[in-house]
C-alpha positions as CSV (number, residue, x, y, z in Angstrom):
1,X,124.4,-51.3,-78.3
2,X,121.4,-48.8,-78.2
3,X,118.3,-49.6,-76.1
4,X,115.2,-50.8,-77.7
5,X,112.3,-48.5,-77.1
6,X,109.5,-50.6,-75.6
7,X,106.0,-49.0,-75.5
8,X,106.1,-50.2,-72.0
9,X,108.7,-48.2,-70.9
10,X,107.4,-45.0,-72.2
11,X,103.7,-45.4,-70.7
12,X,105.3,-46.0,-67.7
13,X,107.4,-42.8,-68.0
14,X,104.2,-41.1,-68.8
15,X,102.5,-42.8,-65.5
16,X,105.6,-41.2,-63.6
17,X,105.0,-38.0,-65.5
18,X,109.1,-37.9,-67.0
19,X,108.0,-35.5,-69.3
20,X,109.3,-32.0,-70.7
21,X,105.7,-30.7,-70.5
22,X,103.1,-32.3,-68.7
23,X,99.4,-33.3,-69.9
24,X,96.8,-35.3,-68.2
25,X,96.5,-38.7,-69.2
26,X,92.9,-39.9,-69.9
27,X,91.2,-42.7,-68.8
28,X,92.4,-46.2,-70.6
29,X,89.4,-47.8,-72.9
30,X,88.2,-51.5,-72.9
31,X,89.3,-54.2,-74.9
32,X,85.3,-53.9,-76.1
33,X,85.7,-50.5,-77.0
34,X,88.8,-51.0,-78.7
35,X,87.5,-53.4,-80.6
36,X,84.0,-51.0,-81.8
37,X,87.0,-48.6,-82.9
38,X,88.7,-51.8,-85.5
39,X,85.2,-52.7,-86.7
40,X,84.6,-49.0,-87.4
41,X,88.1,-48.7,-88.6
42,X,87.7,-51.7,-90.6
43,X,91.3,-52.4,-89.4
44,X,92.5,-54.3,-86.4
45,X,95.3,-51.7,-84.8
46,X,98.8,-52.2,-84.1
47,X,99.8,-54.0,-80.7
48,X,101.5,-50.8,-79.9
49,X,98.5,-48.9,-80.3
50,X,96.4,-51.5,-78.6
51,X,98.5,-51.3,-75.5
52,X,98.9,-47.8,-75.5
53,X,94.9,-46.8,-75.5
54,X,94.5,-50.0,-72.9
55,X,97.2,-47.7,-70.8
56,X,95.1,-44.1,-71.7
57,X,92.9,-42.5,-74.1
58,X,95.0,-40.1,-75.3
59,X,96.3,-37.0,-73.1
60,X,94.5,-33.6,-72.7
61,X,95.9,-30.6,-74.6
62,X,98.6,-28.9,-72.7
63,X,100.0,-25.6,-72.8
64,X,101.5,-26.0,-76.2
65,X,98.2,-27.3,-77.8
66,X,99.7,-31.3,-78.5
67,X,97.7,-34.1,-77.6
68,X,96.8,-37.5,-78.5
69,X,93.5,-38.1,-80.0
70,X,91.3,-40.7,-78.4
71,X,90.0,-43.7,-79.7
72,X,86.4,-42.0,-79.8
73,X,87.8,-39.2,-82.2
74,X,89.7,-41.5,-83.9
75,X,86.7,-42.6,-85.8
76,X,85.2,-39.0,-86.0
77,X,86.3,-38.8,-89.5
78,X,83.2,-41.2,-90.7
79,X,80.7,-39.2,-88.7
80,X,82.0,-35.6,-88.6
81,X,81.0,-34.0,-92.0
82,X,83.3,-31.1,-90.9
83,X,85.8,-33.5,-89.7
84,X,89.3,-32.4,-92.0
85,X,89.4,-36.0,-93.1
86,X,90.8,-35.4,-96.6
87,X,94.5,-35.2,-95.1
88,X,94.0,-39.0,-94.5
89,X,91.8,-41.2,-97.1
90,X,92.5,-44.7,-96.3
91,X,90.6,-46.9,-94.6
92,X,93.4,-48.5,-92.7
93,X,94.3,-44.8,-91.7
94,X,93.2,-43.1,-88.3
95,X,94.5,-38.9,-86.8
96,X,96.6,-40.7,-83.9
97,X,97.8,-36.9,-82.4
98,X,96.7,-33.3,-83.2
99,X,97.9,-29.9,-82.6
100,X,95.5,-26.6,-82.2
101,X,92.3,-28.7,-82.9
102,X,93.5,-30.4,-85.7
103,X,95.7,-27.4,-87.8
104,X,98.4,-30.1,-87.9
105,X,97.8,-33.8,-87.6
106,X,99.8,-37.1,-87.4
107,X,98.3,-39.9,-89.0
108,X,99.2,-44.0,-88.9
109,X,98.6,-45.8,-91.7
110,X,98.5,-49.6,-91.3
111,X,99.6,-52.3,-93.9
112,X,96.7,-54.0,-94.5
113,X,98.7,-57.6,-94.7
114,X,100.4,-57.0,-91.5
115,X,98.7,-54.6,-88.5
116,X,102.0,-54.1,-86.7
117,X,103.7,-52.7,-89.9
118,X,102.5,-48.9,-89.7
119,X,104.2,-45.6,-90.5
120,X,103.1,-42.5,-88.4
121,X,103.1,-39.3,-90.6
122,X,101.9,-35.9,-91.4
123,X,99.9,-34.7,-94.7
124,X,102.6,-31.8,-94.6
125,X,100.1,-30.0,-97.6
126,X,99.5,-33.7,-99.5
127,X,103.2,-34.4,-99.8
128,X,103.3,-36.8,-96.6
129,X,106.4,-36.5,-94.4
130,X,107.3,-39.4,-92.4
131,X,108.3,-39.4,-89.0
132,X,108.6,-43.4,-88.0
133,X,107.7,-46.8,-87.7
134,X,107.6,-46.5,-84.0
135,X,104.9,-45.4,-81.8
136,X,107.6,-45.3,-78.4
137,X,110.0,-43.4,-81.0
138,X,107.6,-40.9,-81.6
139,X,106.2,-40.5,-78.1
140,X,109.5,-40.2,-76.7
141,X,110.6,-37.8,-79.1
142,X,107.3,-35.6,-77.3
143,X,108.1,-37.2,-74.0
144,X,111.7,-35.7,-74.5
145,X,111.0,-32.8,-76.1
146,X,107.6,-31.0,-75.8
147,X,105.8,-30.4,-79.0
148,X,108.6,-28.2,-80.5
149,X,110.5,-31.7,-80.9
150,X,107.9,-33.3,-82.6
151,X,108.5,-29.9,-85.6
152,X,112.3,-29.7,-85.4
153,X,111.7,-33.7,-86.4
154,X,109.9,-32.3,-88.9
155,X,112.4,-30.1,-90.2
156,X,115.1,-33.1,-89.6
157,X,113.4,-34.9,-91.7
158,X,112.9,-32.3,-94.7
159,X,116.4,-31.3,-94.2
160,X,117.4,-35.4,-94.7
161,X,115.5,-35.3,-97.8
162,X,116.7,-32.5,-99.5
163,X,120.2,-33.6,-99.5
164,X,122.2,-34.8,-102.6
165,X,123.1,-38.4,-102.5
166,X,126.8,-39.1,-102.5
């Protein structure tokens, strides 16, 4: 039987630095601040999410320019005229990891019925590809595998869909 992937365990691999590349984790955030970020968001974020960002806010860039956004850039999109917010348009939608300032970015969207149903994906050119329903899934899959994991996904992914059904 295959492990479940807690969130737990991955921040605390992070904590340990049991990476492929390393990053600096920032700072964790308040439950307050967490909270300014849902009222901004207009949605109340995943437990995942919640835990994560109580854990860190987001990691520095690293050598291969692949971080995760934090909380106060999260909301950017609503201040930031310049801000390339129309690769995600919904309101229960936030950039959750970036790479070269935002060339390529991952975004969650949340079920608005249920905040703990969420799919992470990228606006691959308006045609969304997407990646998972996990947020430990898709850390570990960086954790594991630098940022060049996170694009052969990608390509996993494209590859999946481009094949004929049996």
């Amino acid at each position: 039987m295959d492990k479940i992937l807690r969130i737990e365990d991955i921040m605390e691999r992070m904590r340990r630095g049991d990476v492929k590349e390393s990053f600096e984790l920032l700072p964790p955030v308040s439950d307050d601040v967490i909270e300014q970020v849902e009222r901004k968001l207009g949605a109340a974020l995943p437990d995942d999410f919640r835990k994560f960002y109580s854990f860190c806010n987001g990691t520095t860039r690293n050598v291969d320019a692949f971080r995760i956004i934090t909380l106060e850039e999260i909301t950017r999109k609503d201040d930031d005229p310049d801000a390339p917010e129309e690769r995600w348009k919904g309101p229960w939608e936030f950039p959750f990891a970036d790479f070269a300032l935002f060339y390529e970015v991952w975004v969650v969207s949340i079920d608005k019925n249920n905040r703990n149903n969420y799919i992470i994906y990228h606006p691959d050119g308006g045609d969304r590809l997407y990646y998972t329903s996990s947020l430990a899934e898709f850390l570990e899959r960086h954790l594991n595998e630098g940022y060049v994991g996170i694009f052969e996904w990608a390509e996993e992914i494209i590859r999946n869909r481009q094949r004929p059904k049996s």
